[in-house]
PyMOL Python script that loads the backbone (N, CA, C, O; Angstrom):
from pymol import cmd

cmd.read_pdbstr("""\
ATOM      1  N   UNK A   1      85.764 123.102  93.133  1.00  0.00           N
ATOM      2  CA  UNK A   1      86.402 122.756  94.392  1.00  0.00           C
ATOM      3  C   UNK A   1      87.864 123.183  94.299  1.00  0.00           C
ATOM      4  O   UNK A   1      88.479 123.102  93.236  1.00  0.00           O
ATOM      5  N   UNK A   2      88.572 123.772  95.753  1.00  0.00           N
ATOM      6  CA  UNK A   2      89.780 123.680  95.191  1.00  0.00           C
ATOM      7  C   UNK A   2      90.961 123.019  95.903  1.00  0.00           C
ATOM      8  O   UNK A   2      91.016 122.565  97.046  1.00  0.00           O
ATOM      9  N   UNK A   3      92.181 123.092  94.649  1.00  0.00           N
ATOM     10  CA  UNK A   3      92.852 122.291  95.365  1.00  0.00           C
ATOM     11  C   UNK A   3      93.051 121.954  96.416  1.00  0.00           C
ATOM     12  O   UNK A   3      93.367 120.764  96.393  1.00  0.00           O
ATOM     13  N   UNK A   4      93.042 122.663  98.159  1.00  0.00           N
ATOM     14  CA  UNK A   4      92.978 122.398  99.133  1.00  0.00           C
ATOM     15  C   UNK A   4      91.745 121.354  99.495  1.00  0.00           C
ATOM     16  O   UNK A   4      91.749 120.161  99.798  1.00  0.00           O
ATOM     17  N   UNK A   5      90.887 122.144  99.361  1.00  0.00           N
ATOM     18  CA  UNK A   5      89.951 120.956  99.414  1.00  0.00           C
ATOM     19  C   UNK A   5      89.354 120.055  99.036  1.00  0.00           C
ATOM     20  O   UNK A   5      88.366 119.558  99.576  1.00  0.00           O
ATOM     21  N   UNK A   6      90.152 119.555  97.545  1.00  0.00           N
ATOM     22  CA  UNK A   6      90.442 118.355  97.033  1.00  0.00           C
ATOM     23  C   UNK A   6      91.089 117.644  97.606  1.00  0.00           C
ATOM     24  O   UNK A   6      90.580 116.559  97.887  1.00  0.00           O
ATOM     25  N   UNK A   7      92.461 117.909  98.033  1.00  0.00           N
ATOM     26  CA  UNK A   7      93.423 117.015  98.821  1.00  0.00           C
ATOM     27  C   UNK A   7      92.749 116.353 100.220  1.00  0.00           C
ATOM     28  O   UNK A   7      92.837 115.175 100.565  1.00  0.00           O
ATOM     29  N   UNK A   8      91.965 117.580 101.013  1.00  0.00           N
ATOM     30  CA  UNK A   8      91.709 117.110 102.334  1.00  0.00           C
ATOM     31  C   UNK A   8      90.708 116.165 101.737  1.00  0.00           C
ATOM     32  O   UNK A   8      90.990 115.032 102.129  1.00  0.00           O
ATOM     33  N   UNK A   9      89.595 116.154 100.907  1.00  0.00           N
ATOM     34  CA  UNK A   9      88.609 115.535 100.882  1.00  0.00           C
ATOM     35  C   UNK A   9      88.970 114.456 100.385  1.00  0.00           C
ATOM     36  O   UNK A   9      88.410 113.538 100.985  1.00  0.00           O
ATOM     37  N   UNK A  10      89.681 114.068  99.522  1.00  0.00           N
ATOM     38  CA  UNK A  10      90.221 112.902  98.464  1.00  0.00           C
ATOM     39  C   UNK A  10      91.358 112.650  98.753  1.00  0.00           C
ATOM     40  O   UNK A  10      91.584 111.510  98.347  1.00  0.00           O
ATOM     41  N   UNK A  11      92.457 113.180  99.361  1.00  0.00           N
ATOM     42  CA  UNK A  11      93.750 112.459 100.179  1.00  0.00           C
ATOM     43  C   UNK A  11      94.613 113.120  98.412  1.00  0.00           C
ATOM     44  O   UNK A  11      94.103 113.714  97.462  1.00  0.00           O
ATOM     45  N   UNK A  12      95.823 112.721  98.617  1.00  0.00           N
ATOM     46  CA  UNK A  12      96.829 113.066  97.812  1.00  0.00           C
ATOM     47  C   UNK A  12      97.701 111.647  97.290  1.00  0.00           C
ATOM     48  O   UNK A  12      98.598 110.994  97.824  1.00  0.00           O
ATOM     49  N   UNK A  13      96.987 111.521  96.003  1.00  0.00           N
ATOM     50  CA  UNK A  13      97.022 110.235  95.623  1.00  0.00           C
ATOM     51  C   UNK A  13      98.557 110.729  94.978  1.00  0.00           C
ATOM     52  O   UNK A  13      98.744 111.756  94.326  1.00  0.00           O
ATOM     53  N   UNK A  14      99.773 109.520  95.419  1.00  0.00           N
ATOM     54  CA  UNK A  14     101.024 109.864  94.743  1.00  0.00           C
ATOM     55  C   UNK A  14     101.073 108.114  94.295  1.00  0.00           C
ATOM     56  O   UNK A  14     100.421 107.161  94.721  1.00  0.00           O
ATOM     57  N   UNK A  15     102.209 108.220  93.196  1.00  0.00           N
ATOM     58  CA  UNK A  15     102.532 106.672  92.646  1.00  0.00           C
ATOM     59  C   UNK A  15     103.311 106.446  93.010  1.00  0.00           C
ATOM     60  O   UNK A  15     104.098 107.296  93.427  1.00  0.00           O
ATOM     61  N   UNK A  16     103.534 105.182  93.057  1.00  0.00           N
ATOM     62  CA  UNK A  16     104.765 104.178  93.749  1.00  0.00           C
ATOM     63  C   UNK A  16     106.168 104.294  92.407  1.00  0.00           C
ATOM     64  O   UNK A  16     107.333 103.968  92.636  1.00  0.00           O
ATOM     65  N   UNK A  17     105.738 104.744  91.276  1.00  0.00           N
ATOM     66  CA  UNK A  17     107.317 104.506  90.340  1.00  0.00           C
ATOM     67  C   UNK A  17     107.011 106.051  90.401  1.00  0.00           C
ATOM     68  O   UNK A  17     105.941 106.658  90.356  1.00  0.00           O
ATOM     69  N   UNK A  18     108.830 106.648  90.566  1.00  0.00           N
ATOM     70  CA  UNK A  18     109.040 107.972  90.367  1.00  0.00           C
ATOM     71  C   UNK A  18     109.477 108.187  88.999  1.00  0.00           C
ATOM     72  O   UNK A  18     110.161 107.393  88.354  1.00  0.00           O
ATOM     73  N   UNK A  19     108.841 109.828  88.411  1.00  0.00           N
ATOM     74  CA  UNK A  19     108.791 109.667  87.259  1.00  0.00           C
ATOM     75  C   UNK A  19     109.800 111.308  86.804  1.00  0.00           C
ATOM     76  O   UNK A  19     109.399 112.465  86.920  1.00  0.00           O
ATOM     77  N   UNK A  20     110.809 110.948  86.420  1.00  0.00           N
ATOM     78  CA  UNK A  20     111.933 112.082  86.370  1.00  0.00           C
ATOM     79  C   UNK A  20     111.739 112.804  84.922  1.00  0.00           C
ATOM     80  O   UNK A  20     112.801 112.735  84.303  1.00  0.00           O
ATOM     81  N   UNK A  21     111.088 113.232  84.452  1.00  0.00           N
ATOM     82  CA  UNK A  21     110.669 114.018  82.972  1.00  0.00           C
ATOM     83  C   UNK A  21     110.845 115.150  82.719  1.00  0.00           C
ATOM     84  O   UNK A  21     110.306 115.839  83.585  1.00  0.00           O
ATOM     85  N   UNK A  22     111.636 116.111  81.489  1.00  0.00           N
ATOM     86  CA  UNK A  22     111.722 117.623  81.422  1.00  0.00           C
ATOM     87  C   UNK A  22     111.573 117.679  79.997  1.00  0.00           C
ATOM     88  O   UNK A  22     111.937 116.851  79.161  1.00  0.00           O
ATOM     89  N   UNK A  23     111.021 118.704  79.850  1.00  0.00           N
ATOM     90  CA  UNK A  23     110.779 119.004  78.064  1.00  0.00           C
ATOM     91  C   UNK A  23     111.374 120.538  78.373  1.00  0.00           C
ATOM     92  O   UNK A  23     111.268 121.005  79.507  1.00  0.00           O
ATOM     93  N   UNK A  24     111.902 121.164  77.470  1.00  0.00           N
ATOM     94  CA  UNK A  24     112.059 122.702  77.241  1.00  0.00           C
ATOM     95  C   UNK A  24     111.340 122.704  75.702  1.00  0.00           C
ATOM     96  O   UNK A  24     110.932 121.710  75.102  1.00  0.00           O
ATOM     97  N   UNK A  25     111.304 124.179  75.219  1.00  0.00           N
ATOM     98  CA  UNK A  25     110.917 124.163  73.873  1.00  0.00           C
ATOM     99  C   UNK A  25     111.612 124.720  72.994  1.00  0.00           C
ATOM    100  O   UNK A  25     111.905 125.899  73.197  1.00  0.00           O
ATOM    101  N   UNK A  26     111.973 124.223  72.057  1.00  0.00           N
ATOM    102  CA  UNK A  26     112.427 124.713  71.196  1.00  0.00           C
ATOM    103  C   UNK A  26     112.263 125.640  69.998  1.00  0.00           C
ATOM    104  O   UNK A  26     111.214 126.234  70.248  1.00  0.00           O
ATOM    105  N   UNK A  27     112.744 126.104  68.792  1.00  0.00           N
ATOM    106  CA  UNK A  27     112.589 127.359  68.334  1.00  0.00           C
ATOM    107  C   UNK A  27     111.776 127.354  67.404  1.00  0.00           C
ATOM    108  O   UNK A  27     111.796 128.335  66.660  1.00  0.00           O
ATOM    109  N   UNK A  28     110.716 126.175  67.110  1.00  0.00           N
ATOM    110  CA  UNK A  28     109.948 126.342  66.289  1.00  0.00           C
ATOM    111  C   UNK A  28     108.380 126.263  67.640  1.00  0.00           C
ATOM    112  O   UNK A  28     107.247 125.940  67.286  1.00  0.00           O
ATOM    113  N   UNK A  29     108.609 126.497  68.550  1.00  0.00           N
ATOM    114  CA  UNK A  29     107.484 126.157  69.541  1.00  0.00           C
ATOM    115  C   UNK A  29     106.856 124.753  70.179  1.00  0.00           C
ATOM    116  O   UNK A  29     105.829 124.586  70.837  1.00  0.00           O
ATOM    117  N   UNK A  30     108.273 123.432  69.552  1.00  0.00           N
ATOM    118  CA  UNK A  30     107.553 122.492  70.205  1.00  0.00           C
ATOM    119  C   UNK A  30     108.044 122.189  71.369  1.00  0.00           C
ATOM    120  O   UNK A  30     108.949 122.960  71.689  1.00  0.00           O
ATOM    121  N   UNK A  31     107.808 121.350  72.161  1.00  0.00           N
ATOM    122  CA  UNK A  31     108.295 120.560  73.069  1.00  0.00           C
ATOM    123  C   UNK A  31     109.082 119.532  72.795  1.00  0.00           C
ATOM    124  O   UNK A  31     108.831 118.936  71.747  1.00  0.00           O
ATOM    125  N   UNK A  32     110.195 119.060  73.613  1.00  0.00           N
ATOM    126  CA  UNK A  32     111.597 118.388  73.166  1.00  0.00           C
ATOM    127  C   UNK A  32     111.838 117.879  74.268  1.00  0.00           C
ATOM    128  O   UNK A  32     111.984 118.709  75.165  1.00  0.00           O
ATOM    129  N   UNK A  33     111.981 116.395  74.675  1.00  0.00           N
ATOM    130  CA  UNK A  33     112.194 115.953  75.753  1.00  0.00           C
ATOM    131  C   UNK A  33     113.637 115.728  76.007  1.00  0.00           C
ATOM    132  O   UNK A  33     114.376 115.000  75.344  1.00  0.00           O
ATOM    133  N   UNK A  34     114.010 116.575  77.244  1.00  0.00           N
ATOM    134  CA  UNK A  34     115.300 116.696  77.631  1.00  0.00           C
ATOM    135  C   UNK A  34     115.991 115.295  78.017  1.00  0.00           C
ATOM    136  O   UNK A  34     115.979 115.042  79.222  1.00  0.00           O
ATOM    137  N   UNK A  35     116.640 114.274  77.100  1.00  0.00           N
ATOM    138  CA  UNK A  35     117.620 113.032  77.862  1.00  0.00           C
ATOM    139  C   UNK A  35     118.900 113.435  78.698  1.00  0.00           C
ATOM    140  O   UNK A  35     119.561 114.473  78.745  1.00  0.00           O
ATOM    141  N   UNK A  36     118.992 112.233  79.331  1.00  0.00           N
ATOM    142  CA  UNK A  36     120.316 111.984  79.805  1.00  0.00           C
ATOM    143  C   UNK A  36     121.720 112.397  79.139  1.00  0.00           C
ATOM    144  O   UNK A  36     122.787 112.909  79.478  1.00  0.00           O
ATOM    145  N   UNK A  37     121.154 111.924  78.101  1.00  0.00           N
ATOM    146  CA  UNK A  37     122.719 112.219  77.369  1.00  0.00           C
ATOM    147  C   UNK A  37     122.848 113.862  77.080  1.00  0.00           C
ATOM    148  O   UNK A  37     123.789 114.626  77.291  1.00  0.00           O
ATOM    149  N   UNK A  38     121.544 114.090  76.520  1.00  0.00           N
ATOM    150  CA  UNK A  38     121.678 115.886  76.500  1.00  0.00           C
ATOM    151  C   UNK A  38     122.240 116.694  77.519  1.00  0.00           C
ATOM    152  O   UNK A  38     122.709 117.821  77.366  1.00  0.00           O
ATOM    153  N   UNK A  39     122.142 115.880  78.831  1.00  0.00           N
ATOM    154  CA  UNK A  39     122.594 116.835  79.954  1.00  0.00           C
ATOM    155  C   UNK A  39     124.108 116.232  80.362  1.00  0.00           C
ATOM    156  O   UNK A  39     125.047 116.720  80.990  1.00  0.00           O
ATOM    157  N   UNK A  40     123.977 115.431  79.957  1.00  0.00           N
ATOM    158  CA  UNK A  40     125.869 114.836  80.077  1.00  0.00           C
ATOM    159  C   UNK A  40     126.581 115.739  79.153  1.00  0.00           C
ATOM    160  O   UNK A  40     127.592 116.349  79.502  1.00  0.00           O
ATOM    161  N   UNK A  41     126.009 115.835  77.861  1.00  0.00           N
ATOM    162  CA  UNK A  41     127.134 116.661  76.845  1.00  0.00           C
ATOM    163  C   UNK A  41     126.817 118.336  76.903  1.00  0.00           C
ATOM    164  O   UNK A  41     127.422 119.102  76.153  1.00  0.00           O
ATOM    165  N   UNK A  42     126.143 118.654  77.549  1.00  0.00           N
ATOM    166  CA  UNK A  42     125.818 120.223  77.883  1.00  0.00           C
ATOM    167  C   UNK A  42     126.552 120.064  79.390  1.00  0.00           C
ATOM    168  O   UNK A  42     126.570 121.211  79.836  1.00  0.00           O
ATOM    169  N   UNK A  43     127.045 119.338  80.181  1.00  0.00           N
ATOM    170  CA  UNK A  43     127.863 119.484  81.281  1.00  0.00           C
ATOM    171  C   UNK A  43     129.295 119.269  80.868  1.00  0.00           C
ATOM    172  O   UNK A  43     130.339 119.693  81.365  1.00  0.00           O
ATOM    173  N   UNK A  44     129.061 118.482  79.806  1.00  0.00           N
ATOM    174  CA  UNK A  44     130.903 118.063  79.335  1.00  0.00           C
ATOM    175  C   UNK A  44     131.537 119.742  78.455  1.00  0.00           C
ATOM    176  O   UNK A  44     132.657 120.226  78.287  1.00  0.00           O
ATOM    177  N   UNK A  45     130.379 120.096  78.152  1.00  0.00           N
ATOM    178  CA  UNK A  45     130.676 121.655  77.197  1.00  0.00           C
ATOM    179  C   UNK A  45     130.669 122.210  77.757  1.00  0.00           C
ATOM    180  O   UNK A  45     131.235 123.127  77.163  1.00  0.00           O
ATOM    181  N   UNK A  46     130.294 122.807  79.323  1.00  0.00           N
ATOM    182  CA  UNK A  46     130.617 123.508  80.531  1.00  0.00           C
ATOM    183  C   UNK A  46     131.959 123.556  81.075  1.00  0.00           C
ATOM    184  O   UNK A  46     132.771 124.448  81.321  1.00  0.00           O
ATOM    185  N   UNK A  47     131.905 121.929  81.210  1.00  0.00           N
ATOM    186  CA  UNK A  47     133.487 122.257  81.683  1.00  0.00           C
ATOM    187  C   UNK A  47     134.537 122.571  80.629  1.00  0.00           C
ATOM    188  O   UNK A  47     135.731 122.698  80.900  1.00  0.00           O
ATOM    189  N   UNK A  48     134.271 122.632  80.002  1.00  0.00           N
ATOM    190  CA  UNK A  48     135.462 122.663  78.419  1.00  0.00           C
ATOM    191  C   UNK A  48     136.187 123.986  78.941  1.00  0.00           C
ATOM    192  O   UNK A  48     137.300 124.389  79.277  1.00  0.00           O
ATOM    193  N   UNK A  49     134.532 124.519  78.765  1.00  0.00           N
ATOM    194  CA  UNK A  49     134.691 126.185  78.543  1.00  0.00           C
ATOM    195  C   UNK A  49     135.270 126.562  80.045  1.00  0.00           C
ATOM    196  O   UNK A  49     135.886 127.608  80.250  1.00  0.00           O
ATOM    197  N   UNK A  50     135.052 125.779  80.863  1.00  0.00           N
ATOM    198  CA  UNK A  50     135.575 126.653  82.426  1.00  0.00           C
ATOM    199  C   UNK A  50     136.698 126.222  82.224  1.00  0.00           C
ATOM    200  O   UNK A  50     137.519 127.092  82.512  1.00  0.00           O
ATOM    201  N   UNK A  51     137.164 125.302  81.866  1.00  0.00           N
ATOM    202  CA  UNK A  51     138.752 125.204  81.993  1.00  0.00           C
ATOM    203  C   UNK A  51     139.497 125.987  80.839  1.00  0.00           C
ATOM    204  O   UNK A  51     140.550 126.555  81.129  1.00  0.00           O
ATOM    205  N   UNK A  52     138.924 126.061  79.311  1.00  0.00           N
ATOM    206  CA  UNK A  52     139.773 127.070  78.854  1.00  0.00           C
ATOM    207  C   UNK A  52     139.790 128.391  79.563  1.00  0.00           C
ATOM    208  O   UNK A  52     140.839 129.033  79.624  1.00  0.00           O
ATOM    209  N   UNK A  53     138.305 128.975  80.282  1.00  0.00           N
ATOM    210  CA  UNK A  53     139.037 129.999  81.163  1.00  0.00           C
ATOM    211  C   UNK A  53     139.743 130.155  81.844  1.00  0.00           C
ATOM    212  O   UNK A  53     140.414 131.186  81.893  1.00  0.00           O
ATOM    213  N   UNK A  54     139.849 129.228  82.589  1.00  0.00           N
ATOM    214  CA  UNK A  54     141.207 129.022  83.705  1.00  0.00           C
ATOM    215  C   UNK A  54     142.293 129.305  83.276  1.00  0.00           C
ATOM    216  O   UNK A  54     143.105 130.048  83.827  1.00  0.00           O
ATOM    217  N   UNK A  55     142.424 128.725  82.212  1.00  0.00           N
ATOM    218  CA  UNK A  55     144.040 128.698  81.540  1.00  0.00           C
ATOM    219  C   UNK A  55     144.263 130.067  81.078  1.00  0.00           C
ATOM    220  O   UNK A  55     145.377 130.581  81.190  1.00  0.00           O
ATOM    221  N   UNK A  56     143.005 130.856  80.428  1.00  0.00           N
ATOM    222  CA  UNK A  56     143.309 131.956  79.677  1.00  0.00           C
ATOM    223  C   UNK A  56     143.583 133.189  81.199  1.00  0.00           C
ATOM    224  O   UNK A  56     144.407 134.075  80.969  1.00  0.00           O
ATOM    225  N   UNK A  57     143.112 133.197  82.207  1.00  0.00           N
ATOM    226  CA  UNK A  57     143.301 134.278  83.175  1.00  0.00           C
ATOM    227  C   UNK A  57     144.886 133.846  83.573  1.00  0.00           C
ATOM    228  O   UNK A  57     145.515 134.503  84.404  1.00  0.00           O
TER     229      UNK A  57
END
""", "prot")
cmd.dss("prot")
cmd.show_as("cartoon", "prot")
cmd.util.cbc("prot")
cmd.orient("prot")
């Protein structure tokens, strides 16, 4: 059957808790679940670097 006509036939079952999850993989091939904090300190090292450019132009 396919997805289309799974949905029409069986409706599109969604859950009531939203579920915010990311894995990338890393260099031995596993999966690594991306936290909060990983993306706070990969945004804090973004700006580092945009502002030493600023200064350097």
């Amino acid at each position: 059957m396919s997805i289309q006509k799974s949905v029409i036939s069986n409706g599109l079952k969604t859950s009531a808790q939203a579920l915010n999850v990311c894995f990338m993989v890393d260099e031995q091939g596993r999966e690594v679940q991306v936290t909060p904090s990983m993306v706070k300190g990969l945004c804090a090292q973004l700006l580092q670097r945009c502002k030493s450019k600023a200064k350097a132009a």
